[in-house]
C-alpha positions, 0 to 999 in steps of 0.5 A: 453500475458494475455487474457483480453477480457470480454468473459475471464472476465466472464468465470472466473465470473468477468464482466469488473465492478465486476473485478475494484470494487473487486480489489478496494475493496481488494486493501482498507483492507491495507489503511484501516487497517493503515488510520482508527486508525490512529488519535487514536495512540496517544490516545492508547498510553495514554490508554495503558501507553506507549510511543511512541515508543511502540505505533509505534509497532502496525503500524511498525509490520503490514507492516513488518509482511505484508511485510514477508508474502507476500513471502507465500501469493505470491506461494500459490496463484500461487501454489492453485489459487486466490480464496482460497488466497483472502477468506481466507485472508479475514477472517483472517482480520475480525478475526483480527480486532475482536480481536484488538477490545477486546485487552486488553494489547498493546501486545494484540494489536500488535499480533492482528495486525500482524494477521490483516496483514497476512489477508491483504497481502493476499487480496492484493497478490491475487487481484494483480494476479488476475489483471495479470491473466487477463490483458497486462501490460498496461491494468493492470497500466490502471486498478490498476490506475482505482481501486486505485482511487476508493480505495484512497476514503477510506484513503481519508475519512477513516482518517476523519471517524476515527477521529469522532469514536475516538472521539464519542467511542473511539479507539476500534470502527475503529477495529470494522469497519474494522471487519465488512467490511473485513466480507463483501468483505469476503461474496462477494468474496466468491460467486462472484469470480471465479478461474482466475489462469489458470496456476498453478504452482504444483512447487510454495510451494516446497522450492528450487523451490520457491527460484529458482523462487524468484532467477529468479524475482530478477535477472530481470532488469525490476523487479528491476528497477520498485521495486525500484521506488515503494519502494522509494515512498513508504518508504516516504508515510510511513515516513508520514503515521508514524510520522504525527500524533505525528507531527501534533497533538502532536507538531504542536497542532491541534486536532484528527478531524483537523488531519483526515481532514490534512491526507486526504489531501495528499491522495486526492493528490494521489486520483488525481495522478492515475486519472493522471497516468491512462490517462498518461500511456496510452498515454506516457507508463509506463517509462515516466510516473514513471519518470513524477511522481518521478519529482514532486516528488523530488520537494515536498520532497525538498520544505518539507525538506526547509520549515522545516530547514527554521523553518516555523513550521505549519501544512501547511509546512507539509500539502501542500508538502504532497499533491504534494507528493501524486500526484506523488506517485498515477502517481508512483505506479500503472505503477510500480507494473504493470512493476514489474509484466510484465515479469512473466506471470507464476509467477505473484504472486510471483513477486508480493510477492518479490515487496511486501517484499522489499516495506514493509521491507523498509517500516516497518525500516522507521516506525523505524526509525521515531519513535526512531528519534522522537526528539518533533519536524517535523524535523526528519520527513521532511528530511525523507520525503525528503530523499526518494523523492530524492532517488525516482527520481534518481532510476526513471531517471536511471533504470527505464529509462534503464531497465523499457521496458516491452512492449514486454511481454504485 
């Protein structure tokens, strides 16, 4: 059982505020690094001359890159502690965005933003373990709830802030924010957290060991059932994340400000899900409340979906079902990475690695997916958003249901 009392909170230089605001804040570099640009993709497209296909590379390599890494970032944290994991890849991130700012070729820019993604796993890696390392399973939910709603304001105001930069100076500024705020949480970071890890693992970054590990994760019913229902959600989040721009401002027609607005929308949705999902968890647990969330779900994507067939093609029939869609993904995804974690006290961060992987691979092969089946119209989009709420609800209501107890490794 992890020891989450304010005496170990502050034996590792973490009071019960500075733990949720560093979490919260290492939490954000990922949103962030996708949120803040996006109402300027179409506008690096045109700069660089590419299609958008290509301009598409610059998103899908960040998530498949920080779906990969998080295979390393998980045993080195568990191998060498949080605190090197999450300095390091802080600066990495600020390195990044620097160069993404001075890009002078897309190819530039994508190879800035598989480094970019390689930071931000990091960060994300080692807040998720630090929260293990200190917190039970549903203390955990409770505090990745807690800490996702104060880093959903960043995606909910980033979209917008990004749009007024585009805007006012072009895309190279969102780079240059991102640079200077992942220099910030780097300095804070550094001499406000201490080492939480108290169970290193000497073993974590020898191959066969680390595999027999990954082996043992994924062999776990929990880990599979809870990885499922967070990559299911996940992968229509990100149908949304990388088609609606295209859809929205290139299709549907509104400008870069009104998409900012558009796009925040769905995240005050999932701004409202945690704050959902912290009461709920608490009170009816991590199963029900997954399977709460994938209800809602299921029927956002299917209205989607409808709308779309139905040929209401206006930015509300993308809009409004988004809005629900996030509400259930902040009731999912919380209870969920606090699920997949719970059975692995000393491998915390690996299974934190592997949920990454699965969540980000499936993630990177829809961004894909959307760009080549981008046809001018939202339909693509729709039944993708639609297809995975469905497939959110079905692992929800199955596995989870059988196999997402994890009660007794709190």
């Amino acid at each position: 059982m992890s020891d989450g009392s304010p005496a170990r909170q502050e034996a590792v230089g973490l009071g019960p505020a500075t733990l949720l605001w560093l979490t919260a804040g290492l939490l954000m570099l990922q949103p962030l690094a996708t949120d803040l640009y996006l109402p300027a993709l179409p506008g690096i497209a045109g700069y660089f001359g590419v299609g958008v296909a290509t301009a598409q590379w610059t998103l899908s390599i960040f998530v498949a890159t920080f779906g990969a890494w998080q295979l390393v970032a998980g045993p080195l944290s568990d191998r060498f502690g949080r605190y090197p994991v999450v300095v390091a890849g802080a600066l990495v991130y600020c390195a990044a965005s620097v160069l993404a700012m001075l890009a002078p070729t897309i190819e530039v820019l994508i190879g800035a933003r598989l480094l970019q993604a390689a930071g931000a796993c990091s960060c994300l890696v080692g807040a998720r373990g630090i929260v293990r390392d200190l917190r039970s399973p549903t203390e955990g939910a409770r505090l990745l709830a807690s800490a996702s709603t104060i880093m959903s304001i960043a995606p909910l105001a980033g979209p917008v802030i990004g749009a007024y930069l585009f805007v006012a100076f072009g895309w190279r500024s969102a780079f240059a924010v991102l640079a200077a705020f992942s220099l910030l949480l780097a300095a804070v970071a550094a001499t406000r957290l201490a080492e939480t890890n108290r169970r290193r693992n000497p073993d974590a970054l020898r191959l066969r060991p680390m595999l027999r590990t990954y082996l043992e994760v994924a062999r776990s019913p929990a880990f599979r059932a809870y990885t499922l229902a967070s990559t299911a959600t996940y992968g229509g989040l990100f149908a949304f994340i990388s088609g609606s721009s295209f859809v929205l401002m290139k299709v549907l027609g509104i400008s870069a400000v009104a998409f900012g607005a558009s796009f925040a929308t769905m995240v005050a949705g999932y701004l409202i899900g945690t704050l959902v999902c912290s009461r709920l968890v608490a009170h009816r647990g991590l199963q029900q409340t997954v399977c709460a969330g994938a209800a809602l779900q299921a029927v956002a994507g299917v209205a989607m979906a409808a709308l779309a067939a139905a040929g209401v093609h206006v930015p509300a029939s993308i809009v409004a079902p988004m809005f629900f869609y996030g509400i259930a993904h902040g009731m999912i995804q919380p209870p969920a990475q606090a699920g997949a974690m719970a059975p692995f006290p000393h491998s915390a961060g690996a299974a934190a690695a592997l949920m990454g992987f699965v969540m980000m691979v499936a993630a990177a092969l829809v961004g894909f997916w959307i760009g080549a089946s981008y046809d001018g119209t939202m339909l693509p989009l729709s039944f993708t958003v639609c297809a995975a709420s469905l497939a959110s609800a079905l692992v929800a209501f199955t596995v989870v249901r059988r196999h997402g107890d994890v009660a007794a490794h709190g």
